[in-house]
C-alpha positions in Angstrom: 16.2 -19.9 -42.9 12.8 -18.4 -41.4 12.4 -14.4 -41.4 10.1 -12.5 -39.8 8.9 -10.0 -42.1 7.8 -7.5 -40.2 10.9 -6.3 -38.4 13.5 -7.5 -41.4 10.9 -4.5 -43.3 11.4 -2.1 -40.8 15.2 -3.0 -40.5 15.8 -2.5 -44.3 13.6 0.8 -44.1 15.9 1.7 -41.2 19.4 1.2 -42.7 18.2 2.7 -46.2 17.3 5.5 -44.6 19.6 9.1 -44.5 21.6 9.2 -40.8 20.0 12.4 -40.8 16.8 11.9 -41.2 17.3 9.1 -38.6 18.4 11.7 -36.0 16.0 14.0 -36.7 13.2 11.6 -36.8 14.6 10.0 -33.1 14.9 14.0 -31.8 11.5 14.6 -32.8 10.1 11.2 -30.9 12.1 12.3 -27.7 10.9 15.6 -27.8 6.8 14.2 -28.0 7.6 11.6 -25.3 9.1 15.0 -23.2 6.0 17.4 -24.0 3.3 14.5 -23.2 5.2 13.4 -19.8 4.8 17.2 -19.2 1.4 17.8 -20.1 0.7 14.2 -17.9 2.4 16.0 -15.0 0.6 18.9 -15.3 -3.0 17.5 -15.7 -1.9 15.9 -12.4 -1.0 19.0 -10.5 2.3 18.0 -10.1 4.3 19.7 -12.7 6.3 22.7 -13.1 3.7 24.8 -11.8 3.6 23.0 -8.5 7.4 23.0 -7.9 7.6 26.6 -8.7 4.4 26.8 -6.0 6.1 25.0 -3.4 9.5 27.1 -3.6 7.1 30.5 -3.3 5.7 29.4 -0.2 1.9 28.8 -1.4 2.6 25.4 -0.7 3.7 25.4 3.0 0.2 23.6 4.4 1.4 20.4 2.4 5.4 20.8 4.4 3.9 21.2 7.4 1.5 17.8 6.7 4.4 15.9 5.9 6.4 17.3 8.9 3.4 16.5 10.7 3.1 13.0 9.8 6.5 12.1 9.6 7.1 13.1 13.6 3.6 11.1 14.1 4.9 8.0 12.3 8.8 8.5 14.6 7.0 8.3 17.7 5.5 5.0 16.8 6.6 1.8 17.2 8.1 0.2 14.5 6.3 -3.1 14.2 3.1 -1.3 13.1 5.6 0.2 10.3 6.7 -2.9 9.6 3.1 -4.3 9.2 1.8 -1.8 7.2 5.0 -2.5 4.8 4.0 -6.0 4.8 0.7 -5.0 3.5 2.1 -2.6 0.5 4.4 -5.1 -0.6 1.4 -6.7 -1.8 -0.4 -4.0 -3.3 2.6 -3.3 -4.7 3.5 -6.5 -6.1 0.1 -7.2 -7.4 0.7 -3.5 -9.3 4.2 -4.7 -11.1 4.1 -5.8 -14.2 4.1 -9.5 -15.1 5.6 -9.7 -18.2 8.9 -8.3 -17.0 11.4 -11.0 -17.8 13.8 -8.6 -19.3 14.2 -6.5 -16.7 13.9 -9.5 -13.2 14.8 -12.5 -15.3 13.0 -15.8 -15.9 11.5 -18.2 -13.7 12.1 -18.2 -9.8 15.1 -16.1 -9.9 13.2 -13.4 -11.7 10.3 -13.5 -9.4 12.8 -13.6 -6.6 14.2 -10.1 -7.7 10.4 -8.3 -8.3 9.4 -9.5 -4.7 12.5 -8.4 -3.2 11.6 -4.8 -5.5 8.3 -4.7 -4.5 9.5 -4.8 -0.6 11.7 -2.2 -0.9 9.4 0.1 -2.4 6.8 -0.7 0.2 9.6 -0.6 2.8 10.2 3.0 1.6 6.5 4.1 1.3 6.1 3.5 5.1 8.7 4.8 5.9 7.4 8.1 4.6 4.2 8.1 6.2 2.7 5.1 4.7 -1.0 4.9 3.4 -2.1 5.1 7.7 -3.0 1.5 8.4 -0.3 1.5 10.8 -1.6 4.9 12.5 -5.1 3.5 12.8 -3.6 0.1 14.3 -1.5 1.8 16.3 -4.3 4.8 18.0 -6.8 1.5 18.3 -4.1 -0.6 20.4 -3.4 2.4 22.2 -7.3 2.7 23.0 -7.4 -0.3 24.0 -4.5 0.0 26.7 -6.5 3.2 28.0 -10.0 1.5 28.1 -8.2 -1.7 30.1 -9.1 -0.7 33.6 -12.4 -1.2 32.6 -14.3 -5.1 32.1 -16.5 -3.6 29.4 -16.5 -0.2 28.2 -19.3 -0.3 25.8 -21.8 -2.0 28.9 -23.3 0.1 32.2 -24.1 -1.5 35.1 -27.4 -2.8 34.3 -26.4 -4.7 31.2 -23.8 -6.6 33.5 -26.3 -7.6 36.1 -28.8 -8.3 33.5 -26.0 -10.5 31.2 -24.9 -12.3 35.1 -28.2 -13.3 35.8 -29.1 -14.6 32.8 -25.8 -16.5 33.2 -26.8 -17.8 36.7 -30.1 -18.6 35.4 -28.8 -21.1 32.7 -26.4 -22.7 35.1 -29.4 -23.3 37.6 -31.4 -24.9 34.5 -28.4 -27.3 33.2 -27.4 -27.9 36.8 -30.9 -28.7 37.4 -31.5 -31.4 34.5 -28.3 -33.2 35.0 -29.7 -35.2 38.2 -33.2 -35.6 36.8 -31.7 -37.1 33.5 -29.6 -39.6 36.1 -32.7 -40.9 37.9 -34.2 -41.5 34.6 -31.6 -43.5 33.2 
């Protein structure tokens, strides 16, 4: 019969120890993991302090730039959403852990479940404004459409007649050669 000495320890520590002392000892590790998940928060500037800021109003600026971008991101198309999902999911699945077999399962079943995670929570990131590749994709093609009147928007008219007539000049050359190359042959 092998043992594994360090946790059959820890379990015999564990059930000769006082219920009591148990409790208190699990109540005081709860209330550590609470005061450093609020002093994480708050180091962030998203903590108490913020949601109390945001309820008084001093906040309004970052509403209105979420309202902003959220009617921005319904009046476009929703391929570019789509697209810039696409894209997350693999940030996102690159940040997911990759020793989560507990939680997705083993093998292809559990990598099945993290991708379909991973593309939800990209899915729902977009959805709320996204990280903009989808705005910049989406201005540029609409650039485009404006500037398509035009052969060549970043060329005047010189450029053009200079760029036609070095054109014309190479065709003479080639056009040239081809029956002096004949007669030689």
């Amino acid at each position: 019969m092998a043992i594994s000495p360090p946790s059959d320890l820890v379990l015999d520590v564990l059930r000769a120890a006082d219920p009591t002392d148990v409790q208190a000892a699990q109540a005081k590790l709860k209330a550590t993991r609470a005061a450093f998940a609020a002093s994480s928060l708050a180091s962030a500037g998203t903590g108490f302090s913020a949601a109390v800021d945001l309820l008084d109003g001093s906040a309004t600026k970052a509403r209105v730039d979420h309202a902003d971008r959220s009617a921005k991101s319904a009046e476009m198309p929703e391929e570019y959403r789509k697209f810039e999902a696409s894209i997350l999911q693999n940030f996102v699945n690159d940040m997911m852990p990759k020793d989560s077999e507990e939680i997705y399962g083993k093998g292809s079943a559990g990598e099945f479940w993290q991708s379909m995670m991973s593309e939800q929570i990209a899915d729902q990131m977009s959805k709320n404004g996204g990280v903009g590749i989808a705005e910049q994709i989406y201005s540029q093609s609409l650039q485009r459409l404006r500037n398509e009147g035009t052969p060549n928007a970043v060329t005047d008219e010189d450029s053009r007649n200079r760029s036609l007539s070095m054109v014309d000049d190479f065709q003479r050359k080639v056009l040239d050669l081809a029956p002096a190359e004949r007669s030689e042959a």
